[in-house]
N, C-alpha and C positions, 0 to 999 in steps of 0.2 A: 783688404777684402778678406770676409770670413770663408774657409772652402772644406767641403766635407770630403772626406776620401773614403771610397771603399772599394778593396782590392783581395778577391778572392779567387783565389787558386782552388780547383776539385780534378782530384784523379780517379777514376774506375779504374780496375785492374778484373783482366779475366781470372786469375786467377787470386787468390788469399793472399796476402803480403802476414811472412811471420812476422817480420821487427823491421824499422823502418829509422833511420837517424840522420839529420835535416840540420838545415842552415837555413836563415831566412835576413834575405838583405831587402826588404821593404820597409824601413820605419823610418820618418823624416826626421829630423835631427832640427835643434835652431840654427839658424844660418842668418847671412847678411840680409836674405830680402822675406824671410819668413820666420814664422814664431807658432812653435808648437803647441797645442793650447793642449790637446790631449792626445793619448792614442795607446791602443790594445791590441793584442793577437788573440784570436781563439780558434782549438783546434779541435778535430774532430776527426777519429775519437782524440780525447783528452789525453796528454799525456800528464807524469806524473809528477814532472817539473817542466816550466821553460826559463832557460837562463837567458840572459840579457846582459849583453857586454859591446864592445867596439875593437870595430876588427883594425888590418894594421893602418888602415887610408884613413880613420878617423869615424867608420858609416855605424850605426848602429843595429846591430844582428840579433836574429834569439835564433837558442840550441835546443831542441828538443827530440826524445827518442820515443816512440812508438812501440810499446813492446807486445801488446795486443795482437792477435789476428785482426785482418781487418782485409775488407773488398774496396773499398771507397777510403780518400783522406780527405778532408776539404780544411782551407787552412784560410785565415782569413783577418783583413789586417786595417781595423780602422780609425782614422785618422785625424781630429776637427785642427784646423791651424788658421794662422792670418798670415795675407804675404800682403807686401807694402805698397802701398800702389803707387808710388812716384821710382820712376826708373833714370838718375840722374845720367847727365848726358856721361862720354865715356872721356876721363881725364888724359892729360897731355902724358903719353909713353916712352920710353928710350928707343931707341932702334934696334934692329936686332941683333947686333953684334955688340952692341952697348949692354941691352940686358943681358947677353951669355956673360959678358964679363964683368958685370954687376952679381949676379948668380954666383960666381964662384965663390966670392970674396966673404957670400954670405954662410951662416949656418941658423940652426933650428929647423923644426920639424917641417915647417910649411916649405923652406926651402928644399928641403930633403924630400919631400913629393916634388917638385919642380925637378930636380936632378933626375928620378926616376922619370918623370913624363917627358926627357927628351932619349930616353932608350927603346930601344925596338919591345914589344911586347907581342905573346902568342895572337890576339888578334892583329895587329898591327907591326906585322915582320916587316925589316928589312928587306929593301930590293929598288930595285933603280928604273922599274915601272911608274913609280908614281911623281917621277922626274918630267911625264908627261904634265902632270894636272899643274906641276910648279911653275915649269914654263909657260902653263896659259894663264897663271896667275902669278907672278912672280915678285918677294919685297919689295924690287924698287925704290929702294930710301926710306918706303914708308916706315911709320913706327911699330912696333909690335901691335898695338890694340888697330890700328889703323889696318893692318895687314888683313887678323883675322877678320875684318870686318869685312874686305875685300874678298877674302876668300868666302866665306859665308857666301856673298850676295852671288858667288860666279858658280858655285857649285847649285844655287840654289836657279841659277836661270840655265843651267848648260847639263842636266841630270837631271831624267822623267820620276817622278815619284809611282814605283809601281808596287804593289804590296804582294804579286804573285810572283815578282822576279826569283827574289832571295830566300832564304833562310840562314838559321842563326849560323851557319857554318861556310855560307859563301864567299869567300877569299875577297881580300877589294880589287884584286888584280881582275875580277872576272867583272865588278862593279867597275870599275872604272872602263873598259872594253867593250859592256853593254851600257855605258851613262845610265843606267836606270837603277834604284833601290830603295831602299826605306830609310828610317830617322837613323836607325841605328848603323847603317852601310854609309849614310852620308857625315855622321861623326868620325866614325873610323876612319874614311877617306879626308876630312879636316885631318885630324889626329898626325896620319902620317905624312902628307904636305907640310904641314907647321914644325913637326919633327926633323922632317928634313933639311928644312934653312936655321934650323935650331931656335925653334921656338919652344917655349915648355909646353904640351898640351894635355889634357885630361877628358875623359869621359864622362857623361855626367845622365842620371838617368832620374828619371823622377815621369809628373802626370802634365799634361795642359789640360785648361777647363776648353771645350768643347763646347758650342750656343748651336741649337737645332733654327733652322730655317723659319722666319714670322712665319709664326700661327700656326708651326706646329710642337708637336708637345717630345721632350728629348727623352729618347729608348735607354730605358735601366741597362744597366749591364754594356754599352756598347761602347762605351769610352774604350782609352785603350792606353798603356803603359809609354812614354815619349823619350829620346835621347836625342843629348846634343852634346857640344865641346865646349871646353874652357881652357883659357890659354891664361899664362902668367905672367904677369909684371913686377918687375923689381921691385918698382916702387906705390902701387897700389893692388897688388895682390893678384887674384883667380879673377876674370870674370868672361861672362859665358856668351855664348852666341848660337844660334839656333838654323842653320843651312836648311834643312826641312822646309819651311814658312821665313826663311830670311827675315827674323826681326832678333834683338838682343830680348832673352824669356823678361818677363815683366810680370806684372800682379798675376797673369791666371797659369804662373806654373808653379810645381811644386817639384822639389828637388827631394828623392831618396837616399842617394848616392852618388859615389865618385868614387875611381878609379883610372890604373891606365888604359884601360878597354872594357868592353862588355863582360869579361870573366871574372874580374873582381868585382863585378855589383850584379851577379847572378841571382834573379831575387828569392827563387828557390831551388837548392839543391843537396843534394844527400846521397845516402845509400840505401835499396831496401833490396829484404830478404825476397826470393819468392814473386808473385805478382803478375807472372805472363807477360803480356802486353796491356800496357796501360792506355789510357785515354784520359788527352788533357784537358778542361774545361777554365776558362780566364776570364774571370770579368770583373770589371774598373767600372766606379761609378766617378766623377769629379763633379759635386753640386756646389752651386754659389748658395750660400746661407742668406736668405735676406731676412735682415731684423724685422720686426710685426712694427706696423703702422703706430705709431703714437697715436691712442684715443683722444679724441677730442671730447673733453665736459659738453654733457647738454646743459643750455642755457635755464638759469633758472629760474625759478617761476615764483612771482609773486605772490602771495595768496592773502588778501586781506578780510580779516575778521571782522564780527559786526556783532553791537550786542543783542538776543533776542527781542526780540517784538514782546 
């Protein structure tokens, strides 16, 4: 399925920003269930280069510095790609004391994020809180893909989804104690579960396509940026699961980024000079591209001749 993305960031600042120097972790990369078809940054004001490189997780970033005065930046980031629309069932896993010691024995880079996604990270600290969530879901001989699948589904019935609880700074110790949070609170909270019994797990942030209610028409600007988790298997790799909506992501998401947590796939952040207090503005569009109808030939018309009279 073809999917258009547009994702634009705008700041006001009360006051003037002199110089302004920026990381931007929004640009989809090709992956297993997607294929970039194109995609561009444009910033405003301009700056006078944007470099373009891959940060240390593999995500693709651009660097640019603002050296202008300026009140306003608006940065903006868009995207046409395909993702695949068959989401094959999920293959036969080790367990999870079989994968930690499959893991060891390996090397390469993919394994070397697996290493790193079972250690404590700044969002996702240690602490022996979330010994709760394990024991109401707990391995059980299941396989690793099996587990996280378990766990997805029980975080996703036993945790309100409420988007006034959190923000980006709320401990999972305080999500887990009110059951309630966002996509991003309930990755975190997989994260560190799966961590725990020593499973590898990763962050993963990217968009879902969003369908507005028959017969009404869907509001520009109100999508909204999604995360979920991915856990690893020895033997077939990363694949992801979605506690939010309990389904494994399929044709209508689109993947930005990965990391051990939300700080490594921050999708914009920098330093600026100046600026007062700013004010944030964020809006995601995720449209399904439908190809134009194949014309149908009108049928044609005979027309027979005759000689004058």
């Amino acid at each position: 399925m073809k999917l258009h993305v547009r994702h634009v960031t705008r700041y006001d600042y009360s006051q003037p920003v002199s110089q302004s120097v920026n990381q931007l972790c929004l640009i989809p990369d090709d992956g297993t269930h997607q294929n970039v078809l194109s995609s561009r940054v444009e910033v405003e004001p301009p700056p006078e280069t944007v470099a373009h490189g891959v940060d240390s997780w593999g995500n693709r970033v651009a660097r640019f510095g603002i050296d202008e005065p300026h009140r306003r930046c608006t940065v903006s980031v868009l995207t046409l790609l395909d993702t695949r629309d068959e989401l094959p069932p999920l293959p036969p896993s080790p367990g999870v004391e079989e994968n930690r010691t499959r893991l060891r024995e390996r090397g390469g880079a993919e394994s070397l994020m697996a290493h790193d996604c079972l250690l404590p990270s700044p969002y996702v600290p240690p602490g022996r809180e979330i010994d709760a969530l394990v024991a109401e879901c707990p391995p059980n001989g299941r396989s690793v893909l099996e587990h996280a699948d378990a766990l997805m589904s029980h975080i996703h019935a036993t945790f309100e989804y409420d988007p006034k609880f959190s923000t980006l700074v709320t401990p999972t110790t305080a999500v887990l104690a009110a059951r309630r949070g966002v996509c991003q609170d309930f990755a975190h909270l997989a994260i560190a579960a799966l961590r725990r019994v020593g499973v590898p797990a990763r962050y993963v942030s990217g968009y879902l396509e969003t369908l507005p209610p028959p017969g009404q028409k869907k509001l520009q600007g109100a999508d909204a940026s999604h995360a979920w988790f991915s856990v690893y298997d020895t033997r077939s790799g990363w694949h992801d699961f979605d506690p939010t909506n309990d389904k494994r992501p399929d044709h209508q998401y689109v993947v930005t980024a990965c990391g051990r947590d939300y700080g490594d796939v921050t999708p914009l952040k920098g330093i600026v000079y100046g600026g007062g207090t700013p004010r944030l503005r964020v809006e995601v569009d995720v449209d399904r591209v439908v190809p134009p109808s194949p014309v149908t030939p009108s049928p044609a018309v005979s027309v027979a001749s005759r000689d004058p009279d």
